[in-house]
C-alpha positions in Angstrom: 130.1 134.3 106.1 129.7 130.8 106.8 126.4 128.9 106.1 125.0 126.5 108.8 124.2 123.1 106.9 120.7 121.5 108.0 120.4 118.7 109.7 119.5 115.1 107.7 115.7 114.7 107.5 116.2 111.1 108.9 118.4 109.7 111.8 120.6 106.8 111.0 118.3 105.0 113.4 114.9 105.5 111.4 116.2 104.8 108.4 117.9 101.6 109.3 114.3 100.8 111.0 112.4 101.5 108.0 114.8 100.3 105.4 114.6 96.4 107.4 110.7 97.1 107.0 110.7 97.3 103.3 109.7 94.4 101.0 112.6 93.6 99.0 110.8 94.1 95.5 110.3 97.8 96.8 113.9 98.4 97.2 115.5 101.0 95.0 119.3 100.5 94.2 121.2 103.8 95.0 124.9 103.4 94.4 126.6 104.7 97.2 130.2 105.8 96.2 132.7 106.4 98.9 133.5 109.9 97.3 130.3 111.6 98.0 129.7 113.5 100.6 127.8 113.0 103.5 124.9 115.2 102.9 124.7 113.9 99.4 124.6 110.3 101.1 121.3 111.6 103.9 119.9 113.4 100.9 119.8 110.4 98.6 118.2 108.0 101.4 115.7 110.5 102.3 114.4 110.8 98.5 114.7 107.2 98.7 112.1 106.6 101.7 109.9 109.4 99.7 109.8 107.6 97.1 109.2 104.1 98.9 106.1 105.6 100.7 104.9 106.6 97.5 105.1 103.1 95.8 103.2 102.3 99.3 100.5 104.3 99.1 100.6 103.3 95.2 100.3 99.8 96.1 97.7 100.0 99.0 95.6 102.5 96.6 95.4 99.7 94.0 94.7 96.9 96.8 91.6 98.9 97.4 90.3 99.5 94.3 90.8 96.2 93.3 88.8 94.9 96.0 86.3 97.2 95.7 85.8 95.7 92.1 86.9 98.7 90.0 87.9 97.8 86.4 91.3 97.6 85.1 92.7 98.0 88.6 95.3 95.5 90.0 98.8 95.5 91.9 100.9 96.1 89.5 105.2 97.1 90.1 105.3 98.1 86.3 105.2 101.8 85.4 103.3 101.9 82.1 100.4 99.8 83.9 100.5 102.5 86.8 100.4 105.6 84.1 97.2 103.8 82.6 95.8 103.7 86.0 96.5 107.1 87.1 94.4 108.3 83.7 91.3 105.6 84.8 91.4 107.1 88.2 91.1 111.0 86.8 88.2 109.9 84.1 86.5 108.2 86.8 86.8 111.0 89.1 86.4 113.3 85.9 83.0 111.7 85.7 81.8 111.8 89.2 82.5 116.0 89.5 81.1 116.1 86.2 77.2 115.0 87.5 76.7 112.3 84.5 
């Protein structure tokens, strides 16, 4: 029996439209070896444009809160200072559910 492969989550098209649109400090290196496949190639773009939306929504999040005058919030690219953000969001939200 022979298995259909699915089609790549992307177009070559988008992703070259969305990878001109992104900042170069976002951009993730992916070695992209000539041996691999082309599925492996679609997959590891479309995990990269995941992730990139994700450091987007990181970045706009922190925007936000930083206007908004929330303590120990700032745009920040480095991963540690993201973690102890993520843990001041959940004790602040933490404290709002709780009724204190």
């Amino acid at each position: 029996m022979v298995r259909k492969t699915e089609s790549p989550v992307f177009s070559a098209s988008q992703v070259d439209r969305y990878a001109s649109s992104i900042p170069v400090s976002f951009k993730l290196k992916i070695p992209i070896f000539k041996s691999f496949p082309l599925q492996l190639h679609l997959f590891l773009i479309s995990l990269n444009i995941i992730l990139l939306s994700l450091m987007f929504q990181i970045r706009d999040q922190q925007t936000t809160l930083m206007k908004a005058g929330a303590a120990g919030f700032y745009t920040t690219d480095d991963p540690v200072e993201i973690r102890l953000q993520m843990y001041l969001l959940d004790f602040i939200t933490r404290l709002s559910t709780s009724g204190l």
